[in-house]
C-alpha positions in Angstrom: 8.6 -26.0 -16.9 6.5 -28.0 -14.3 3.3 -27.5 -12.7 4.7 -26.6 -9.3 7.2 -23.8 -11.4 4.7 -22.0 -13.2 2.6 -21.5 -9.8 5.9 -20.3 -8.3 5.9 -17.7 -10.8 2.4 -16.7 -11.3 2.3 -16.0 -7.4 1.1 -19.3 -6.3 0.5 -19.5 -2.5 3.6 -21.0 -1.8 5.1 -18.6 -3.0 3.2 -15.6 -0.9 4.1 -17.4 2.4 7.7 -17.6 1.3 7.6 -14.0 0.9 5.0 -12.8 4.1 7.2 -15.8 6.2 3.9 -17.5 6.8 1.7 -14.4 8.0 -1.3 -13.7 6.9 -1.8 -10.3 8.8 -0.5 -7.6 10.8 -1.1 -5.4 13.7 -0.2 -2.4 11.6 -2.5 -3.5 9.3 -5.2 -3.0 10.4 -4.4 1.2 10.0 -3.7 0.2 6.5 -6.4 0.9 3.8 -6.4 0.9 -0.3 -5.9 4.5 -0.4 -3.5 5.3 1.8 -0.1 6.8 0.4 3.0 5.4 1.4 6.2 6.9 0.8 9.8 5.7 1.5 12.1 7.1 4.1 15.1 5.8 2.7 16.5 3.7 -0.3 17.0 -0.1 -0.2 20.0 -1.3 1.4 22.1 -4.4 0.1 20.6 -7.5 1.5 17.0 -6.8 2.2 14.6 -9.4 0.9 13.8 -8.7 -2.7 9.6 -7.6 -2.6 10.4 -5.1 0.3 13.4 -3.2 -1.8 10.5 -3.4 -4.9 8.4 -1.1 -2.2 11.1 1.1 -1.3 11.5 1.7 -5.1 8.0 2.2 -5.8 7.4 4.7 -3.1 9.4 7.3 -3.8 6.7 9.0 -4.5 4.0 9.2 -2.2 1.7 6.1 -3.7 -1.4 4.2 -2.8 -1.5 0.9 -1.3 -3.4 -0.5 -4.2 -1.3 1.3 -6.9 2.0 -0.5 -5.2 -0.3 -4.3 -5.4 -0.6 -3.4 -9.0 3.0 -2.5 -9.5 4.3 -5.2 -8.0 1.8 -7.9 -9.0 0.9 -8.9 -5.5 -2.5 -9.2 -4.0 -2.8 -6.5 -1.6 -3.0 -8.8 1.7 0.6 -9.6 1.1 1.6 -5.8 0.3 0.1 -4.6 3.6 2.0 -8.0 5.6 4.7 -6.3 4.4 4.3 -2.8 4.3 3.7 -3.6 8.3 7.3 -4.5 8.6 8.6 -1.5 6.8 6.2 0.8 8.8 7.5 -1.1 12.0 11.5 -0.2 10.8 10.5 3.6 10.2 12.0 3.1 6.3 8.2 4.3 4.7 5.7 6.5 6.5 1.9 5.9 5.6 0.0 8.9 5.5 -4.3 9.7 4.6 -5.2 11.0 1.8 -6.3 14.3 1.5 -10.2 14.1 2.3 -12.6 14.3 -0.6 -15.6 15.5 1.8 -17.2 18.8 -0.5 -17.2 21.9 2.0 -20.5 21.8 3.8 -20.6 25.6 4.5 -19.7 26.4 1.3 -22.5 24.6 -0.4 -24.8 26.1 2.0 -23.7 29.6 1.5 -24.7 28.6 -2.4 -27.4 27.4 -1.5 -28.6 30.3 0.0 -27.1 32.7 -2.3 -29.1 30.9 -5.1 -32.5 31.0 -3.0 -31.7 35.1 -3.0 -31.7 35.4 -6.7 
C-alpha cells in the first residue's frame, strides 16, 4: 500500500474534503456544539453518500456531537459540515441538553434551613 493510500484511510485531508465537498463550515454550524444531541428523523435511504447514512445509523438514539466524531472516527469539524446538511433536509433534529445548572433556590433554602439548626 502507498503513501497517498494509507492517508486515504487514516482520514487524510483529502479524504475529509472528498467527504465535506470542499467545505470547511456551515451556517448551521455555528448552533452546533460538542454536547448537543442529535437524533435521526428517518433511516438512510439507498444512494446517500456513505458518512451521512453512518449518522443516520448512529443517531437513533438521541447522541452527542462528539460521541458520533468518536463513532465514526471523524474529527468533529467534518461531523458538524455534515450534520449541517442533514439538519438543513429535516432527516435529524439537534436538540440541548438538559441543563446541568444546580437549582439556585433550592440551595438557598438549604442554606438557610442549615443556618436554623
Amino acid at each position: 500500500m502507498s503513501t497517498s493510500d494509507r492517508d486515504w484511510d487514516e482520514g487524510g485531508p483529502e479524504r475529509l474534503y472528498v467527504i465535506t465537498g470542499g467545505r470547511a463550515d456551515s451556517t448551521e454550524q455555528a448552533d452546533l456544539d460538542l454536547v448537543t444531541l442529535i437524533v435521526s428523523r428517518e433511516e438512510p435511504k439507498a444512494g446517500i453518500q456513505p458518512e451521512l447514512a453512518a449518522i443516520l445509523r448512529v443517531c437513533r438514539s438521541p447522541v452527542s456531537v462528539a460521541e458520533i466524531s468518536a463513532h465514526l472516527t471523524l474529527p468533529t469539524s467534518v461531523i458538524s459540515v455534515l450534520l449541517a446538511d442533514l439538519l438543513a433536509d429535516g432527516r435529524v433534529e439537534a436538540r440541548t441538553p438538559a441543563s446541568s445548572r444546580p437549582d439556585i433556590a433550592l440551595i438557598e433554602a438549604v442554606i438557610d434551613g442549615l443556618q436554623n439548626l
